[in-house]
Structures are given as structure tokens and as C-alpha cells.
NUBAMAR-398425 format. One record per atom (N, C-alpha, C): x, y, z. Coordinates in pm, whole numbers, plus 50000, padded with zeros to 5 digits. Layout:
BEGIN
XYZ;...
***
This chain:
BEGIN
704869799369436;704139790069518;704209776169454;704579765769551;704329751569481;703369745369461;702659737969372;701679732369394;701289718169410;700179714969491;700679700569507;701139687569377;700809692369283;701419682669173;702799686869168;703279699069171;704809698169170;705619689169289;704769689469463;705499684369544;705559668469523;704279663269469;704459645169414;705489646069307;706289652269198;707109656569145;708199653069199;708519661669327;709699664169393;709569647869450;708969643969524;708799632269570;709119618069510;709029620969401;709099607669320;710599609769271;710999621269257;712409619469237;713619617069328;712559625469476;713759622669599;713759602069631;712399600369596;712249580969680;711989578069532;713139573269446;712689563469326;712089546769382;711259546869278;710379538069309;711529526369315;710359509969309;710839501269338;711719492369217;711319500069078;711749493868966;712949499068958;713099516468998;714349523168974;715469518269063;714849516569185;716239509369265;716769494969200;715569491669160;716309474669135;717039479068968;716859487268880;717479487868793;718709491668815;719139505668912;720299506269010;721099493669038;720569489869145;721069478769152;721579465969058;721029466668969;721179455268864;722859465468839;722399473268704;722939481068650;724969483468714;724899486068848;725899484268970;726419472768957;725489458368968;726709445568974;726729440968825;726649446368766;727179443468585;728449454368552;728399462668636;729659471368612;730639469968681;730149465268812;731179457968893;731399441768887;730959433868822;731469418868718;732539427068596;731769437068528;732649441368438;734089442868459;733929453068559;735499458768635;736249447068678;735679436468783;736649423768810;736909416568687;736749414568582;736989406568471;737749413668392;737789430768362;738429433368311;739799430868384;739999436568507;741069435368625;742089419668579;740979412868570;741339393468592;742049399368458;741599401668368;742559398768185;743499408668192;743609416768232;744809425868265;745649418968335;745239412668432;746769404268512;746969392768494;746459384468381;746229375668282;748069380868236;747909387768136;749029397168047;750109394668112;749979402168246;751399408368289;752269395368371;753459391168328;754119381368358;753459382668514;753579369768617;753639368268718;754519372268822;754289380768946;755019390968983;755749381169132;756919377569157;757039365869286;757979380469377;757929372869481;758589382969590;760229375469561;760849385869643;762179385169694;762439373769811;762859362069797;763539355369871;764499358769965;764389360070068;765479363070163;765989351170281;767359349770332;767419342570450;768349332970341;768189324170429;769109306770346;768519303970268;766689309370233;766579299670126;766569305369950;767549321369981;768419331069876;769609321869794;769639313669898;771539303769884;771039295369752;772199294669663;771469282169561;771619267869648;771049257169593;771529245069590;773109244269623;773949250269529;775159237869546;775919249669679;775239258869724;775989265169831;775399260969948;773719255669954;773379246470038;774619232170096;774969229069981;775689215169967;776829219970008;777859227469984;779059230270029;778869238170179;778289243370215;777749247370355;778019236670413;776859229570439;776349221970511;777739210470474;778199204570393;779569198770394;780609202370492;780719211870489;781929221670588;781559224070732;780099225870752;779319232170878;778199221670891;778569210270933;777319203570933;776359208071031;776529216271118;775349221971217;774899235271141;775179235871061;774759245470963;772649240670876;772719227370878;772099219870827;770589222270930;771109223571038;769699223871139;769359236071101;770069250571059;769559261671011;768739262170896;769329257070762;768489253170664;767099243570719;767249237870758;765909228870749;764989238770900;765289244670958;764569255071053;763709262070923;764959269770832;764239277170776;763159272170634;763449258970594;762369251770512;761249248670596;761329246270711;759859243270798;759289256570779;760009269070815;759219285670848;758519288470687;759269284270544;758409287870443;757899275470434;757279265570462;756209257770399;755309257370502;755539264270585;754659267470700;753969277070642;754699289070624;754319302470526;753089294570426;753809287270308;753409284570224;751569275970257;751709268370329;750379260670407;749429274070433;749959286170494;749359291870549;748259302770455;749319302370364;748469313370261;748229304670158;747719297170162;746959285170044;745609288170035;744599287769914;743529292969946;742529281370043;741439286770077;740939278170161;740539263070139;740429258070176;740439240470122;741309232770080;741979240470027;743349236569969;744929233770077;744969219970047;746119213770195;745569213470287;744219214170312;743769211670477;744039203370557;744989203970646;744829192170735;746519182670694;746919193370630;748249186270527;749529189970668;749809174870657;750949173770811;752619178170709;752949188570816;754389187270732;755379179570773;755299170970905;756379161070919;754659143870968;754799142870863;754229124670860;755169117870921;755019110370935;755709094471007;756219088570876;755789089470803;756599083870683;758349092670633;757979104170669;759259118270602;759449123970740;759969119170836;760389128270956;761499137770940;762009142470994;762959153070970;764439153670900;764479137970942;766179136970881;765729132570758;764629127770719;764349121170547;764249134670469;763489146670550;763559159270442;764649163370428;765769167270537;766679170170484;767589161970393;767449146270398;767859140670288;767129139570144;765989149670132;764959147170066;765819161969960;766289171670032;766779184970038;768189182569977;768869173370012;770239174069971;770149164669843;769249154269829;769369146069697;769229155369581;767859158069621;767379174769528;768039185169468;769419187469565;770249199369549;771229188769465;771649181569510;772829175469419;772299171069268;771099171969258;770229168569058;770369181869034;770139192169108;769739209669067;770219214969160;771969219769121;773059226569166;772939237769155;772489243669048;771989257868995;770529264969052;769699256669108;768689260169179;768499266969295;767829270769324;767419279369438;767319269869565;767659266969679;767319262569814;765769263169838;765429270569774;763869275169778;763389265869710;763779263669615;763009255669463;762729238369529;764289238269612;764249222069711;763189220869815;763189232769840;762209234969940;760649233569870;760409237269810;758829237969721;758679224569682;760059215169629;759899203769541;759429194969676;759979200169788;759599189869887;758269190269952;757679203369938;755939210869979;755529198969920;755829200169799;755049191769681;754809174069701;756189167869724;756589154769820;755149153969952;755309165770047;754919160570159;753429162870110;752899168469993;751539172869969;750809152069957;751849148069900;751399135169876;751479123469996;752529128070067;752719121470178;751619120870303;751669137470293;751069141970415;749109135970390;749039135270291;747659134370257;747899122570273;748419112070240;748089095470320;748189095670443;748929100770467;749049105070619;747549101870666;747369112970636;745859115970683;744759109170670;744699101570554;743719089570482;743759078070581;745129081370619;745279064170730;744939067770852;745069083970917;744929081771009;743049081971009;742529086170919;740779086670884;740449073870894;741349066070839;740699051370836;741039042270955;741789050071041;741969041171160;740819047571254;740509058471211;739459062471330;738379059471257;738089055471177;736739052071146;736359036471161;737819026371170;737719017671182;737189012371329;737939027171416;737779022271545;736249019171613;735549037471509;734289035671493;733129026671453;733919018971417;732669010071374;732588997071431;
***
């Protein structure tokens, strides 16, 4: 037979009080800070892992340059496919980061990147098409952001 001090017993162990949950709880996000930090210094270590390049922008530099020499309509393919990865690239940026970042400004329209692309390739022959491509992300990161400063300051000018 149970008695009622055994069932407050049972009770207090099935509903822990209010200190035991919050020690739970504590206890839980210190082991889980633990786990993400250990995680973070573990991939700290391990060299940086990049994907496989595929498409034209696999081609080095100086096969960009001899291409596009021979096939000059070859050239609208490359620069198709530099718009599709810095499009990529814009897209998976973390949040805040490039907001609002134009990839063709009025300053770098289309024929300046691809001349932006071939100057690039002819300094770094041995480079990746990709690498011209990133050096130019990087270009329009500065561009594109005046871009934007001017067009802020023309609408604020208008505003006022």
C-alpha cells in the first residue's frame, strides 16, 4: 500500500520544481555553447574546404585569352557566366553584407568588366577565370557601393 508521503515523493520527482528546471536549463545551454565552440576550433584546424569549379570559369586565364582571341563571341559566354557566379556569390553573402551592391553601376557597364576580365587575365595567366572573376566582385564591391551613396544622396537631396 502507498502512503500519502510516498505519493508527494512520486510527485516531486515526476514535476521538478522551479529551481530544477532552471538548473536544466542553464546546465543545457553551457553544453550546448560548449559543443558550438568546440565545433568552431575544430574547423579552425582543418585547412578550408572550397568546392569544385565547373563551366568556363574551370578555364585558366590565359585560355580565357586565347579563346576569346580566336572566338570573339565566345566572350559573351564568359562574361554570362561571371554575372551567374557573382550573382551566386551576392547571394550567399551573410546578411548585411553587400546589400544593395549593384553588379553593373554606370560607372563598370558590361564591356568595362569584360575589359576589367581580360586586363586581369593578361597580369595572371596562370590563374583561374574564377580568380578574375572574384578580383572583379571585389572592384564592383567598391564601385557598386558609390553607386549607391550617389544614388542616396540624390534622393535625399531631392528630399529636402
Amino acid at each position: 500500500m502507498v502512503t500519502d508521503r510516498q505519493q508527494i515523493s512520486y510527485r516531486r520527482l515526476a514535476k521538478p520544481n522551479a529551481a530544477r528546471r532552471h538548473a536544466f536549463a542553464c546546465m543545457t545551454y553551457v553544453v550546448t555553447i560548449l559543443t558550438v565552440a568546440v565545433m568552431g576550433f575544430a574547423a579552425l584546424g582543418e585547412e578550408a574546404q572550397t568546392g569544385k569549379i565547373v563551366g568556363l570559369g574551370a578555364a585558366d586565364c590565359g585560355e580565357f585569352l586565347s579563346e576569346t582571341a580566336t572566338q570573339p563571341l565566345s566572350q559573351k559566354d564568359y562574361l554570362a557566366w561571371a554575372q551567374g557566379y557573382m550573382s551566386a556569390l551576392l547571394l550567399t553573402r551573410p546578411p548585411g553584407v553587400d546589400r544593395g551592391l549593384d553588379l553593373m553601376p554606370k560607372s563598370l557597364p558590361l564591356l568595362k568588366q569584360l575589359s576589367f576580365l581580360r586586363d586581369y587575365c593578361v597580369a595572371h595567366p596562370q590563374e583561374s577565370f574564377a580568380d578574375a572573376v572574384e578580383a572583379l566582385y571585389k572592384r564592383l564591391r567598391t564601385e557598386g557601393s558609390r553607386a549607391n551613396l550617389n544614388k542616396e544622396d540624390h534622393l535625399n537631396a531631392r528630399r529636402s
